[in-house]
Structures are given as C-alpha cells and as structure tokens.
GUDO-438302 format. One record per atom (N, C-alpha, C, CB): residue in three letters; chain; x, z, y. Coordinates in nm, 3 decimals, decimal comma. Last residue first. Glycine has a CB too. Layout:
// GUDO-438302
<residu=ala chaine=A xx=X zz=Z yy=Y>
...
// end
This chain:
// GUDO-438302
<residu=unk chaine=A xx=25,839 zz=2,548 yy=7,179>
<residu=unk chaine=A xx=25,777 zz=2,435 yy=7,288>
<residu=unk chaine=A xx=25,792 zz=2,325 yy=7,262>
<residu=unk chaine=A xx=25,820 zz=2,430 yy=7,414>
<residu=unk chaine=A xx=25,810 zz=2,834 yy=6,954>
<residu=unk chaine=A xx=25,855 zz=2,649 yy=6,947>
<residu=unk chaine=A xx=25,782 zz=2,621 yy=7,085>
<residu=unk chaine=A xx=25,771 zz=2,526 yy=6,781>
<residu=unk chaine=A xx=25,928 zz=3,094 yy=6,753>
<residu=unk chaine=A xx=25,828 zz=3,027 yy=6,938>
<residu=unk chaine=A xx=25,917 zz=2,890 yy=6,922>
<residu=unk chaine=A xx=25,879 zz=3,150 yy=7,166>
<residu=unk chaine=A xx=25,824 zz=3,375 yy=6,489>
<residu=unk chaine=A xx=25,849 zz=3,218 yy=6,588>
<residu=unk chaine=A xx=25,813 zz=3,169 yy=6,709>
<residu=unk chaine=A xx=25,800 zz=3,117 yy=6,540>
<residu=unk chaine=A xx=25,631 zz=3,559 yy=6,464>
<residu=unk chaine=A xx=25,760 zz=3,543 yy=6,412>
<residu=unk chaine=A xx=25,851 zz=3,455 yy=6,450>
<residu=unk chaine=A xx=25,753 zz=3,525 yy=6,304>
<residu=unk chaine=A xx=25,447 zz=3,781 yy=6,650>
<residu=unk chaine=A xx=25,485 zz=3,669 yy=6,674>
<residu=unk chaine=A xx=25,642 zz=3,664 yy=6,591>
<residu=unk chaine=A xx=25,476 zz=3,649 yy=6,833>
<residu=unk chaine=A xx=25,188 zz=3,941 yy=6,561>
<residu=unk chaine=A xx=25,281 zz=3,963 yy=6,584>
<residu=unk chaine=A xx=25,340 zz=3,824 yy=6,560>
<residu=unk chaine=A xx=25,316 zz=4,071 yy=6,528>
<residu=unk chaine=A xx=24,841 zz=3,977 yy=6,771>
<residu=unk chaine=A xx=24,941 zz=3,875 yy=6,678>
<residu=unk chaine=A xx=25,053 zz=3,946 yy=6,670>
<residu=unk chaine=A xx=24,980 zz=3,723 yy=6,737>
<residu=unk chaine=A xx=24,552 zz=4,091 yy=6,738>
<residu=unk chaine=A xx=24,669 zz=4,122 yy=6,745>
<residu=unk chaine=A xx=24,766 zz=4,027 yy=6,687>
<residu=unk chaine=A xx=24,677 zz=4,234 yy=6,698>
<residu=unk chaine=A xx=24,228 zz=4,088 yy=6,705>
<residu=unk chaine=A xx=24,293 zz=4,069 yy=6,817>
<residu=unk chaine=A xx=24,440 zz=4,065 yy=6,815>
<residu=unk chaine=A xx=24,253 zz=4,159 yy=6,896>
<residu=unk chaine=A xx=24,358 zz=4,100 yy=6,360>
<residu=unk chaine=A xx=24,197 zz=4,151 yy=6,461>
<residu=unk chaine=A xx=24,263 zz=4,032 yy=6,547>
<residu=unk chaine=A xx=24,165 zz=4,364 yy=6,563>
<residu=unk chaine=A xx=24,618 zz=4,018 yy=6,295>
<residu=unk chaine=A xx=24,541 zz=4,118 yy=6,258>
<residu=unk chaine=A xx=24,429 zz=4,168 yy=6,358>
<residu=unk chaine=A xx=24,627 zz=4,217 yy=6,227>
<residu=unk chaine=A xx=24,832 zz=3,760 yy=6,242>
<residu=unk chaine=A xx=24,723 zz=3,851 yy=6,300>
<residu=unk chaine=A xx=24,632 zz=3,913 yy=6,217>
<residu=unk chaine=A xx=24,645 zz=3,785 yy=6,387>
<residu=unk chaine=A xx=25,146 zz=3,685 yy=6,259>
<residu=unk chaine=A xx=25,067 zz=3,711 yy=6,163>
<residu=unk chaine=A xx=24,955 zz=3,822 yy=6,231>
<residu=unk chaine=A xx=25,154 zz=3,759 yy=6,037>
<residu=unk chaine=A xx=25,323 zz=3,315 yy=6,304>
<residu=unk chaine=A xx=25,332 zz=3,495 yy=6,355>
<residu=unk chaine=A xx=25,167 zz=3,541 yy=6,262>
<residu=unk chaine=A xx=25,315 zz=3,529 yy=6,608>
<residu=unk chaine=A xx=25,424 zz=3,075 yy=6,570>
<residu=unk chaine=A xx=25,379 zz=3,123 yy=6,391>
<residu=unk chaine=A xx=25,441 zz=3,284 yy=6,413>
<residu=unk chaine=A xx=25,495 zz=3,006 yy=6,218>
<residu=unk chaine=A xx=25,303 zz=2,904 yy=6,829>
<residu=unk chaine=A xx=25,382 zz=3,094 yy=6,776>
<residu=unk chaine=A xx=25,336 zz=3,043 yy=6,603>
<residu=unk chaine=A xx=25,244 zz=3,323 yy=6,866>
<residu=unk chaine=A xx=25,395 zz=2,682 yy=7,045>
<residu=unk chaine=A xx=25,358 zz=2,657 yy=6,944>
<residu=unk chaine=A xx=25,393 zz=2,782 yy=6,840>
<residu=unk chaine=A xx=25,407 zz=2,533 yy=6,921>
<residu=unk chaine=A xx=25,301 zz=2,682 yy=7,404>
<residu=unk chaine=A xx=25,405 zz=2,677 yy=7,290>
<residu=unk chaine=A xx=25,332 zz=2,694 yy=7,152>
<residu=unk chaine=A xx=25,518 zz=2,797 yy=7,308>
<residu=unk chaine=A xx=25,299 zz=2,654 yy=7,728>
<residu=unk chaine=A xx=25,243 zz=2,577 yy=7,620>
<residu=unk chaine=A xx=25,354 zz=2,589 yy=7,497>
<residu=unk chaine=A xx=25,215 zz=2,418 yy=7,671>
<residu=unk chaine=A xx=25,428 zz=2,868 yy=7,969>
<residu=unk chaine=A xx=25,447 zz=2,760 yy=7,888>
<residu=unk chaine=A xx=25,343 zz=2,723 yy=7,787>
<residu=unk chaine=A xx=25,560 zz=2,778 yy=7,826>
<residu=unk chaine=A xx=25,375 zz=3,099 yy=8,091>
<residu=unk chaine=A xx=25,290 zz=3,022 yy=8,212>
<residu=unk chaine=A xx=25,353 zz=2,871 yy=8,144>
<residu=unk chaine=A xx=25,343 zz=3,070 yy=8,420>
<residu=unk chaine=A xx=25,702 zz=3,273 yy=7,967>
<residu=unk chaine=A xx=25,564 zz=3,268 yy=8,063>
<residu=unk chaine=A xx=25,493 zz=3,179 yy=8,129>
<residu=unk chaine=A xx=25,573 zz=3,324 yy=8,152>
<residu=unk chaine=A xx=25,854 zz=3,185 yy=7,799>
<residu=unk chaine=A xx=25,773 zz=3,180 yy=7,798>
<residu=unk chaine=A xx=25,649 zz=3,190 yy=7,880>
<residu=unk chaine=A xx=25,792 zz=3,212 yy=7,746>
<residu=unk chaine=A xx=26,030 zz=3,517 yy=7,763>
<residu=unk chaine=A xx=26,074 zz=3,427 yy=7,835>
<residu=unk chaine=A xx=25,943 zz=3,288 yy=7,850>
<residu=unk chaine=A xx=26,220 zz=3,391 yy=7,764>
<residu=unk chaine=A xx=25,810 zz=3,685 yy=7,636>
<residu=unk chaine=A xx=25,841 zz=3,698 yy=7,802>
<residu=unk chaine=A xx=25,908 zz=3,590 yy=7,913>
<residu=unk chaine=A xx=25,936 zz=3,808 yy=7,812>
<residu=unk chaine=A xx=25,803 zz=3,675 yy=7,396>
<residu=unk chaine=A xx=25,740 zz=3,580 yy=7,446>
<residu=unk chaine=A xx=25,781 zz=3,585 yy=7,587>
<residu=unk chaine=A xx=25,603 zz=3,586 yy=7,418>
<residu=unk chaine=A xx=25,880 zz=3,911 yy=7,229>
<residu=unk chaine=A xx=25,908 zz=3,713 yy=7,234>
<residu=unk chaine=A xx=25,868 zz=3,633 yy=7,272>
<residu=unk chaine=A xx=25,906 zz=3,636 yy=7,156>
<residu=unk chaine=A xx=25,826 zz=4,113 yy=7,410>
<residu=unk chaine=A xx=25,945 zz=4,083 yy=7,451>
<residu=unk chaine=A xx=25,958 zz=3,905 yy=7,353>
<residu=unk chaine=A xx=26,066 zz=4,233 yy=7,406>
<residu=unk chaine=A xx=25,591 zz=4,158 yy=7,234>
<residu=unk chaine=A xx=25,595 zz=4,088 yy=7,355>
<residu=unk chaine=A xx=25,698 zz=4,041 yy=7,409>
<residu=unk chaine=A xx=25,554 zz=4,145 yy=7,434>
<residu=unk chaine=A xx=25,483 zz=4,224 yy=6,955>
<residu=unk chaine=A xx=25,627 zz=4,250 yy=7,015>
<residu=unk chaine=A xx=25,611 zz=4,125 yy=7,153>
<residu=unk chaine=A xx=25,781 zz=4,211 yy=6,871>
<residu=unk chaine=A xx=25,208 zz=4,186 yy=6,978>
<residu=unk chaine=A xx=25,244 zz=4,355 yy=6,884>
<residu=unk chaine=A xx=25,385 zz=4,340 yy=6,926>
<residu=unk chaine=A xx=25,221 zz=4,374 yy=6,666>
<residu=unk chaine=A xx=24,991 zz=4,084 yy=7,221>
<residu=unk chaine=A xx=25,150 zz=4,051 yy=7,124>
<residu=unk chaine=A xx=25,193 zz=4,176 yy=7,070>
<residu=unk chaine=A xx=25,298 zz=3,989 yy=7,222>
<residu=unk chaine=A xx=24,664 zz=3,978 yy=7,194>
<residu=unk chaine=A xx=24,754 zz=4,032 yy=7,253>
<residu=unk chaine=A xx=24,891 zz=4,053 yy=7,188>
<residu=unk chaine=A xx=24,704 zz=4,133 yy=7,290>
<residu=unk chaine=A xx=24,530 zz=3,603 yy=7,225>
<residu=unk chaine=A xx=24,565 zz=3,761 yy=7,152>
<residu=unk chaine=A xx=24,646 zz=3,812 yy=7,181>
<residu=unk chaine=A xx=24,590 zz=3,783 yy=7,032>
<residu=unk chaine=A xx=24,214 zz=3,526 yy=7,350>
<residu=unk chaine=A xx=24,328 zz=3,595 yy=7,403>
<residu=unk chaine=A xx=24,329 zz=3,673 yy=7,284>
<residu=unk chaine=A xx=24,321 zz=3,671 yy=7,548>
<residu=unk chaine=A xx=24,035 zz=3,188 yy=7,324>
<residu=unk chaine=A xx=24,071 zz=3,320 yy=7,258>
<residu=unk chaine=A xx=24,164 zz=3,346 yy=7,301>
<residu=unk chaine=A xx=24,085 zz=3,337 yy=7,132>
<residu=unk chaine=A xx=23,978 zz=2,956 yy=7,399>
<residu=unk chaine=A xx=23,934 zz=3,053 yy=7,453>
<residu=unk chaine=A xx=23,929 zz=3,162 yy=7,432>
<residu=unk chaine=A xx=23,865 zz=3,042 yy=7,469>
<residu=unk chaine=A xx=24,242 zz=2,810 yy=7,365>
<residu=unk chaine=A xx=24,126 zz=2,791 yy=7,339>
<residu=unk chaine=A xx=24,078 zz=2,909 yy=7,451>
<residu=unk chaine=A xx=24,090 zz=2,798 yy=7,180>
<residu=unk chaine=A xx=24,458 zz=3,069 yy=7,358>
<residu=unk chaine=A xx=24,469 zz=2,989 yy=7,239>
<residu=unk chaine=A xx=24,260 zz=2,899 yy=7,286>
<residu=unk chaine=A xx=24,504 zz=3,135 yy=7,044>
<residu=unk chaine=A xx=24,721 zz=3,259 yy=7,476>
<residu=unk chaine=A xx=24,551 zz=3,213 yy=7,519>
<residu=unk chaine=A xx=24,546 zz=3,041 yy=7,450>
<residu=unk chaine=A xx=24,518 zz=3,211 yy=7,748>
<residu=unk chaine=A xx=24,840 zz=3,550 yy=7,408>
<residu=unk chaine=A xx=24,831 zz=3,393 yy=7,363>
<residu=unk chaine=A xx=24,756 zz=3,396 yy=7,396>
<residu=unk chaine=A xx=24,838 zz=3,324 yy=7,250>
<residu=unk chaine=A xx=25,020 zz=3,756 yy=7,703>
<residu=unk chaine=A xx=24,900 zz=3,707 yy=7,572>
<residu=unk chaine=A xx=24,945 zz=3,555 yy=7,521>
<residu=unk chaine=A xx=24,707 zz=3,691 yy=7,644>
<residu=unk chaine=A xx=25,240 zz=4,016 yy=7,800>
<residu=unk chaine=A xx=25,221 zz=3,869 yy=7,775>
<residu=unk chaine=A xx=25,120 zz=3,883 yy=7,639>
<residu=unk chaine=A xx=25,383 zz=3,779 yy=7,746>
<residu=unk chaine=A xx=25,189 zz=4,284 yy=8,054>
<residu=unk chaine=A xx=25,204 zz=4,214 yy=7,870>
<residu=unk chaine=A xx=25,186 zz=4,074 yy=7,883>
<residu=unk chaine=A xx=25,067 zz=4,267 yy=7,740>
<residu=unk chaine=A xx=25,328 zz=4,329 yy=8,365>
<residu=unk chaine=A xx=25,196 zz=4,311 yy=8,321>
<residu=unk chaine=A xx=25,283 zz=4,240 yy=8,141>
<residu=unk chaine=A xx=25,075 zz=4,179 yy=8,457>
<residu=unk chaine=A xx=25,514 zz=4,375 yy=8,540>
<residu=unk chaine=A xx=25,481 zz=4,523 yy=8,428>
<residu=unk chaine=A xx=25,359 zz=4,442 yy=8,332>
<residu=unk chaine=A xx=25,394 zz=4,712 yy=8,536>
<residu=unk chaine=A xx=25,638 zz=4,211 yy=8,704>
<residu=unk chaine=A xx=25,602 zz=4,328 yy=8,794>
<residu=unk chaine=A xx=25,524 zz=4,458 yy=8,679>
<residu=unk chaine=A xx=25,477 zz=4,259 yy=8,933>
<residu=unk chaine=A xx=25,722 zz=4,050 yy=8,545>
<residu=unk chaine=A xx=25,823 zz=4,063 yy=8,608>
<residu=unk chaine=A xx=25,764 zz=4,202 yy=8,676>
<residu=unk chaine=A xx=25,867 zz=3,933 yy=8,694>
<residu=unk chaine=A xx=25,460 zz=3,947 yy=8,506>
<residu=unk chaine=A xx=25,529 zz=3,990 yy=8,341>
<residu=unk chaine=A xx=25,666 zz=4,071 yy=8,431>
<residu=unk chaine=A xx=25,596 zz=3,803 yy=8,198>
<residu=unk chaine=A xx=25,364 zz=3,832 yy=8,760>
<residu=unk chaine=A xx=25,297 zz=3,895 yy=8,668>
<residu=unk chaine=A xx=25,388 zz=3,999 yy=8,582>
<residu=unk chaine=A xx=25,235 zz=3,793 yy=8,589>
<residu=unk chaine=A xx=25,551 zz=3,609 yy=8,762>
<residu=unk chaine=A xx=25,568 zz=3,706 yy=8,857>
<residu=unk chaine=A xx=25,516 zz=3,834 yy=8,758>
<residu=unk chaine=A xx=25,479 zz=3,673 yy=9,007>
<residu=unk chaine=A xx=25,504 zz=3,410 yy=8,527>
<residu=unk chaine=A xx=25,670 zz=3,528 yy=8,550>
<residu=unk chaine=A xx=25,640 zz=3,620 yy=8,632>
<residu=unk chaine=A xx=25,825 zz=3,462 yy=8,628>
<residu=unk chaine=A xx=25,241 zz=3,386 yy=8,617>
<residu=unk chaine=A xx=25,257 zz=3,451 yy=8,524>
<residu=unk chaine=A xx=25,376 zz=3,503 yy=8,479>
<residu=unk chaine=A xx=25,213 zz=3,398 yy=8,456>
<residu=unk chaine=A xx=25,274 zz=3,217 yy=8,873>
<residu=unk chaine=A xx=25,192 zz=3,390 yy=8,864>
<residu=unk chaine=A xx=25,236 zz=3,458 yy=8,724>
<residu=unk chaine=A xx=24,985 zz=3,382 yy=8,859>
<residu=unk chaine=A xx=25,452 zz=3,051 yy=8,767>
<residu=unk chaine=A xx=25,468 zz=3,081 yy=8,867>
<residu=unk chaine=A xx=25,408 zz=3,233 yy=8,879>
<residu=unk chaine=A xx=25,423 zz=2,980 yy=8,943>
<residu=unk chaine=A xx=25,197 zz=2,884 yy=8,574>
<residu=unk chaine=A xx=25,362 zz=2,968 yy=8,528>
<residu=unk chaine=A xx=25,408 zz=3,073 yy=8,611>
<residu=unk chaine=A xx=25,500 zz=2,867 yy=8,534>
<residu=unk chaine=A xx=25,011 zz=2,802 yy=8,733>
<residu=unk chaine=A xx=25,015 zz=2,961 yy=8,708>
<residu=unk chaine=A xx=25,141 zz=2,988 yy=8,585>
<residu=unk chaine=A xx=24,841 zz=3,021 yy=8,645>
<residu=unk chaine=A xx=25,041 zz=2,580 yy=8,911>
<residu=unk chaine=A xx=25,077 zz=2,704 yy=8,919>
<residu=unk chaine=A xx=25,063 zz=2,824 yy=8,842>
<residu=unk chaine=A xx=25,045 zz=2,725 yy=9,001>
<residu=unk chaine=A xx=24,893 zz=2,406 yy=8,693>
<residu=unk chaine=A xx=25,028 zz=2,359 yy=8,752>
<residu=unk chaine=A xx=25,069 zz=2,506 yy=8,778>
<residu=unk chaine=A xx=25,024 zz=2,248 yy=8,898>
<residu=unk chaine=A xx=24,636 zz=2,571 yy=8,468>
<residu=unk chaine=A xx=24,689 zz=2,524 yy=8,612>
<residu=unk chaine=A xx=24,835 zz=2,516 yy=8,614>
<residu=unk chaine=A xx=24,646 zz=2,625 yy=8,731>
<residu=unk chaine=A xx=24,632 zz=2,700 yy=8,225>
<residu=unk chaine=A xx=24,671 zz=2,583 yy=8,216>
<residu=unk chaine=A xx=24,647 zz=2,537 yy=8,318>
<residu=unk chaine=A xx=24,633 zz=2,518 yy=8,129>
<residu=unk chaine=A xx=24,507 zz=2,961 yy=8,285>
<residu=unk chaine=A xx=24,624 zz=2,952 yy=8,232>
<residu=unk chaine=A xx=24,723 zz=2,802 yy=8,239>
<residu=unk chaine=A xx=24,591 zz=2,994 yy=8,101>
<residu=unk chaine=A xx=24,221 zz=2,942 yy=8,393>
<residu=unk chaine=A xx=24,327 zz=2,948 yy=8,439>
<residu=unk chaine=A xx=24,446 zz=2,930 yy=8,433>
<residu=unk chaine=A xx=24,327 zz=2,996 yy=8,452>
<residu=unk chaine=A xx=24,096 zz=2,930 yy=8,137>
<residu=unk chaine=A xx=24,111 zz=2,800 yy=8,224>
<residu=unk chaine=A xx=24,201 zz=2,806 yy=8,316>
<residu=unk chaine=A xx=23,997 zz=2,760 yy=8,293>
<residu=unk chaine=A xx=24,042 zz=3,216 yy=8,098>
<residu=unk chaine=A xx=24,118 zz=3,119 yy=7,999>
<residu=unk chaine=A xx=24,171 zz=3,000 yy=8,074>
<residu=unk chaine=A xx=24,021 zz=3,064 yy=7,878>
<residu=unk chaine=A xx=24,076 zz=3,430 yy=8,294>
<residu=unk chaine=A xx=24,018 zz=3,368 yy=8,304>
<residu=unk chaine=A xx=24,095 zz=3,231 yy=8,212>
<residu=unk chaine=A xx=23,986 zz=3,379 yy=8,434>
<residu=unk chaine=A xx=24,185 zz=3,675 yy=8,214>
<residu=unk chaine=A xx=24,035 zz=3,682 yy=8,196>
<residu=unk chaine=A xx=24,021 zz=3,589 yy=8,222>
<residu=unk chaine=A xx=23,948 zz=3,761 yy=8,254>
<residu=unk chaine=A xx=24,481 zz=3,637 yy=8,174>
<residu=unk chaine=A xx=24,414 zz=3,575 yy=8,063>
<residu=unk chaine=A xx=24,257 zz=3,605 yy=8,042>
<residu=unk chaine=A xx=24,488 zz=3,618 yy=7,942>
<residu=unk chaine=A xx=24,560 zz=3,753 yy=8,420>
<residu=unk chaine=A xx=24,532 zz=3,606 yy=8,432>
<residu=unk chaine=A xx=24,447 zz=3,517 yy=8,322>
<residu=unk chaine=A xx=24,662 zz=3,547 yy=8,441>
<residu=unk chaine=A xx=24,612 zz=4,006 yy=8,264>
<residu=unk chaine=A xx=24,542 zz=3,984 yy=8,374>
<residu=unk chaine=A xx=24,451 zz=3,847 yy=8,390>
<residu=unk chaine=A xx=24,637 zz=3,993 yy=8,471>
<residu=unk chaine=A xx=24,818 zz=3,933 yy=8,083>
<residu=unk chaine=A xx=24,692 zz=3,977 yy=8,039>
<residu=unk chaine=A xx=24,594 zz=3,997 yy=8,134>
<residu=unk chaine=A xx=24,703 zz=4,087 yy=7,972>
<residu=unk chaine=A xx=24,990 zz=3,596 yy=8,122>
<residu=unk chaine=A xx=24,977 zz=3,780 yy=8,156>
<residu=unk chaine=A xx=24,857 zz=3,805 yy=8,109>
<residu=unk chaine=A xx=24,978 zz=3,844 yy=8,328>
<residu=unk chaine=A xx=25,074 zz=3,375 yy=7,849>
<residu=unk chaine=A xx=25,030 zz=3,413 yy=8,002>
<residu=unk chaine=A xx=25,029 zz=3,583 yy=7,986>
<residu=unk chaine=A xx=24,851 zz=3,338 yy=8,054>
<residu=unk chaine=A xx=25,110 zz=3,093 yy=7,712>
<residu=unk chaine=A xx=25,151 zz=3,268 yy=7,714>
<residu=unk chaine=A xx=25,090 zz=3,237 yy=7,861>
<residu=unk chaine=A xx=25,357 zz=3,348 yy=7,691>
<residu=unk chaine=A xx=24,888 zz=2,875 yy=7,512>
<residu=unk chaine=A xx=24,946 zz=2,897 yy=7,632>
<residu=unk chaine=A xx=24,990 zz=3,086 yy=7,678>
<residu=unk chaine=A xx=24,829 zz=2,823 yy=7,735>
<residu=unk chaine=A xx=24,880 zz=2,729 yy=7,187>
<residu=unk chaine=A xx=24,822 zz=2,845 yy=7,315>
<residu=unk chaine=A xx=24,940 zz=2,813 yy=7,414>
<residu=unk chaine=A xx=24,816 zz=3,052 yy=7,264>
<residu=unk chaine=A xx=24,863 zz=2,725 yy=6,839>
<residu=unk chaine=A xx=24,939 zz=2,660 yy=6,965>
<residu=unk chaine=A xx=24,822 zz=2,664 yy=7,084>
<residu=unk chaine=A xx=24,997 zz=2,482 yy=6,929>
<residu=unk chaine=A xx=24,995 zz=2,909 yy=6,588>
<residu=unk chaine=A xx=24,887 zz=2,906 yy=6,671>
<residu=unk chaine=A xx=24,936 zz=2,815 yy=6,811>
<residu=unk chaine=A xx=24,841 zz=3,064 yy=6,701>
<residu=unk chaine=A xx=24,967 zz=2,928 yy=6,215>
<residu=unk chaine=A xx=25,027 zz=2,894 yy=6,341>
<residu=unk chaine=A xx=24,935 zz=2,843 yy=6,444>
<residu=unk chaine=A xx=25,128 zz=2,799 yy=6,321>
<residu=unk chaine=A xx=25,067 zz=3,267 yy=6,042>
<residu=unk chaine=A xx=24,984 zz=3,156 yy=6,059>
<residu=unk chaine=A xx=25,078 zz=3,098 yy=6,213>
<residu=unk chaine=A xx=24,791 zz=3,209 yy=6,074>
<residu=unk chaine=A xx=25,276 zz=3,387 yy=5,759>
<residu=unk chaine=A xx=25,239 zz=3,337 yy=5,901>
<residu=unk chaine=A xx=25,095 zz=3,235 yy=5,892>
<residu=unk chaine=A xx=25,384 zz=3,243 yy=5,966>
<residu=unk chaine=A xx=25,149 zz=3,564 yy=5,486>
<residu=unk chaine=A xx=25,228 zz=3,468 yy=5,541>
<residu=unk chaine=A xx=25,171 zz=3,395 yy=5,669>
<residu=unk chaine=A xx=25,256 zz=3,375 yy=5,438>
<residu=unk chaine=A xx=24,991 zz=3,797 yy=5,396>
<residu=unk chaine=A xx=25,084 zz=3,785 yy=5,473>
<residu=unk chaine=A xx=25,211 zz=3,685 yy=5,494>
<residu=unk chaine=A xx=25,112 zz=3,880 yy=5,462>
<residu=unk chaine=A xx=24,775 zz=3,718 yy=5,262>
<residu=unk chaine=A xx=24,759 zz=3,769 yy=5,420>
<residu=unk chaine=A xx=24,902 zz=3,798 yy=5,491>
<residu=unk chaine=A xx=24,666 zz=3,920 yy=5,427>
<residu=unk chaine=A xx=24,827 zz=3,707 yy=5,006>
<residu=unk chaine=A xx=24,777 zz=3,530 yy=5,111>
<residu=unk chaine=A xx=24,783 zz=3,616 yy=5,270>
<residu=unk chaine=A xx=24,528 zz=3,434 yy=5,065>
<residu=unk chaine=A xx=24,857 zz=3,891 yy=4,797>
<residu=unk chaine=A xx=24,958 zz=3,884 yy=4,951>
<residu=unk chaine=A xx=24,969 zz=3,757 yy=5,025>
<residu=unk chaine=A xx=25,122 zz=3,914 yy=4,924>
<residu=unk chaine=A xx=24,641 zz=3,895 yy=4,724>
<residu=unk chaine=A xx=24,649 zz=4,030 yy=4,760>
<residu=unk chaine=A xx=24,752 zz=3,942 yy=4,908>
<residu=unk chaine=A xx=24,733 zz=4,168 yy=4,615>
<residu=unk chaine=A xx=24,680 zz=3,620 yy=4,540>
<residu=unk chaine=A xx=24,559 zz=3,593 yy=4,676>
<residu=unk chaine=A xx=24,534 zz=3,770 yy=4,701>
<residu=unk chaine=A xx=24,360 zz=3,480 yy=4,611>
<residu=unk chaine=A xx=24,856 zz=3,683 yy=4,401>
<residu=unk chaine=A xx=24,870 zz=3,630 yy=4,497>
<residu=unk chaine=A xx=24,755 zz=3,609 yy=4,566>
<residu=unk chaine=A xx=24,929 zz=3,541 yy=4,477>
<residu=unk chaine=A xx=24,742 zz=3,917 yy=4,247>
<residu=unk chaine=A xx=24,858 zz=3,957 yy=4,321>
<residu=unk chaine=A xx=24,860 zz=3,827 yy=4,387>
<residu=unk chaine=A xx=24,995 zz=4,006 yy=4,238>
<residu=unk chaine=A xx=24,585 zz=3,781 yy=4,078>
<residu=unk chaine=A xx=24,516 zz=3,899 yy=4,160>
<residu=unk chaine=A xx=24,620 zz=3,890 yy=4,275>
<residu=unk chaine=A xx=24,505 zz=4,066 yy=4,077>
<residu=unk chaine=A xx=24,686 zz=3,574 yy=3,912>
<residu=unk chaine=A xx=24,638 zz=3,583 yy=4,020>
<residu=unk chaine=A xx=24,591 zz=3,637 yy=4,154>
<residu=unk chaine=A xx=24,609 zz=3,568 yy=3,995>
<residu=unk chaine=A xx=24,832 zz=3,780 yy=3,792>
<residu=unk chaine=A xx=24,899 zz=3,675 yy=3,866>
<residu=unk chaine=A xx=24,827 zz=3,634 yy=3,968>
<residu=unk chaine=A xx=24,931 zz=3,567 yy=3,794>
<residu=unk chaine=A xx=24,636 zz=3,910 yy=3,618>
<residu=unk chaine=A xx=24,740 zz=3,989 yy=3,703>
<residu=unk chaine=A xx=24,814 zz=3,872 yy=3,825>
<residu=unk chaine=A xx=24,873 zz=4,061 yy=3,580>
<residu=unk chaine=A xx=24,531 zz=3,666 yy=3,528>
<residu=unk chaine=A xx=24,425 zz=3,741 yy=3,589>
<residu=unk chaine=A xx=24,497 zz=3,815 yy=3,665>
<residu=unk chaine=A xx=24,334 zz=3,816 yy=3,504>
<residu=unk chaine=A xx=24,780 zz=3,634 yy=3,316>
<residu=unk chaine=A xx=24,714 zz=3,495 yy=3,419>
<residu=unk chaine=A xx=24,619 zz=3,570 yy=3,521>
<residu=unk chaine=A xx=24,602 zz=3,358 yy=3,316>
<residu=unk chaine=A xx=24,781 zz=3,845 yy=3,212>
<residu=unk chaine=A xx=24,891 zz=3,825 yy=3,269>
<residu=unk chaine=A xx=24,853 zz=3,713 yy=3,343>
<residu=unk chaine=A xx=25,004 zz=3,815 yy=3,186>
<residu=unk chaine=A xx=24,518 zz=3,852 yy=3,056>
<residu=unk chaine=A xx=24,573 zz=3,948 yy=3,093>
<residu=unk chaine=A xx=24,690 zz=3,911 yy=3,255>
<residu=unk chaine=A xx=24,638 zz=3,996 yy=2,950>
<residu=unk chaine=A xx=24,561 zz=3,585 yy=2,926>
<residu=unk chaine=A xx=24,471 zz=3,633 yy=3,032>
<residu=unk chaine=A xx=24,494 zz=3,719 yy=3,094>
<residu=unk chaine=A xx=24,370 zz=3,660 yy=3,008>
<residu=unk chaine=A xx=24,776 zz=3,712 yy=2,724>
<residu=unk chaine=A xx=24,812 zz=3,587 yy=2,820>
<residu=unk chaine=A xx=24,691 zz=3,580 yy=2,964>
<residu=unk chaine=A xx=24,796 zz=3,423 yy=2,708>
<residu=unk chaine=A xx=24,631 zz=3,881 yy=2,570>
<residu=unk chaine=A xx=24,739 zz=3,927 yy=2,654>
<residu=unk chaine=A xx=24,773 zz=3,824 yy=2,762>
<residu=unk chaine=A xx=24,861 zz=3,959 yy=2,570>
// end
C-alpha cells in the first residue's frame, strides 16, 4: 500500500511540473519589428515599438532569437522597446506572462 501511495505521489507531481512559471529575460517589442531579432535591441527601437503597439500592433518576447507571442499582452504594453525579466508559462510559441521585472 505504501508504494502504492509513493508511485501516486509521484505521478501527480511530475503531472503538475508544467505548471509552474518559467523565467524568461528578452526584450518586448511589436510583432512586426520582432522579424528582425537584432533589431529590438537598437537605442531607437523603444521609440518604434510604443509607436507600433499605440497604432494596433501585439507585443512579443524576443528572447535570443526566439519570438513568443503574449496570451495577455496588455502586460506588457507598458514595456515597449524595454529589457525585462517575464516569469509566465509557455505553451509552444505562447507565453502567458505572470510577472514583469526590469
């Protein structure tokens, strides 16, 4: 019975390892601007990237050379064209963002 209940224990925590944050430190930007990764981290492109987010465009993480797109964007909007630090939980391409640290 004790196996039993050691084997159930286990099962159930490495079921719910997927849902505790991860943490990702990227640069927000528009989803436009985020075809070109290198871009993001120019002096000016804060500047494009409020405009950007101000005229309709989504905010990304551009992490490296990976873009993920934001399942709630509005936490990041303020953010635009910053270096920040998201804990938040992905799925494919998709972050949802639980935290924002600069």
């Amino acid at each position: 019975m004790k196996k039993l209940a050691i084997v159930t224990a286990l099962s159930l925590s490495f079921a719910t390892t997927g849902a505790f944050a991860e943490s990702f430190t990227g640069w927000v930007s528009d989803a436009m601007c985020a075809k070109d990764p290198h871009k993001v981290a120019s002096a000016d492109h804060a500047a494009c990237a409020q405009k950007c987010m101000k005229g309709g465009e989504k905010p990304v993480l551009v992490v490296g050379e990976k873009v993920y797109t934001i399942t709630n964007p509005d936490t990041l909007v303020n953010h635009a064209g910053h270096k920040v630090t998201v804990n938040g939980q992905v799925k494919g391409d998709a972050l949802t963002v639980k935290s924002v640290k600069m």
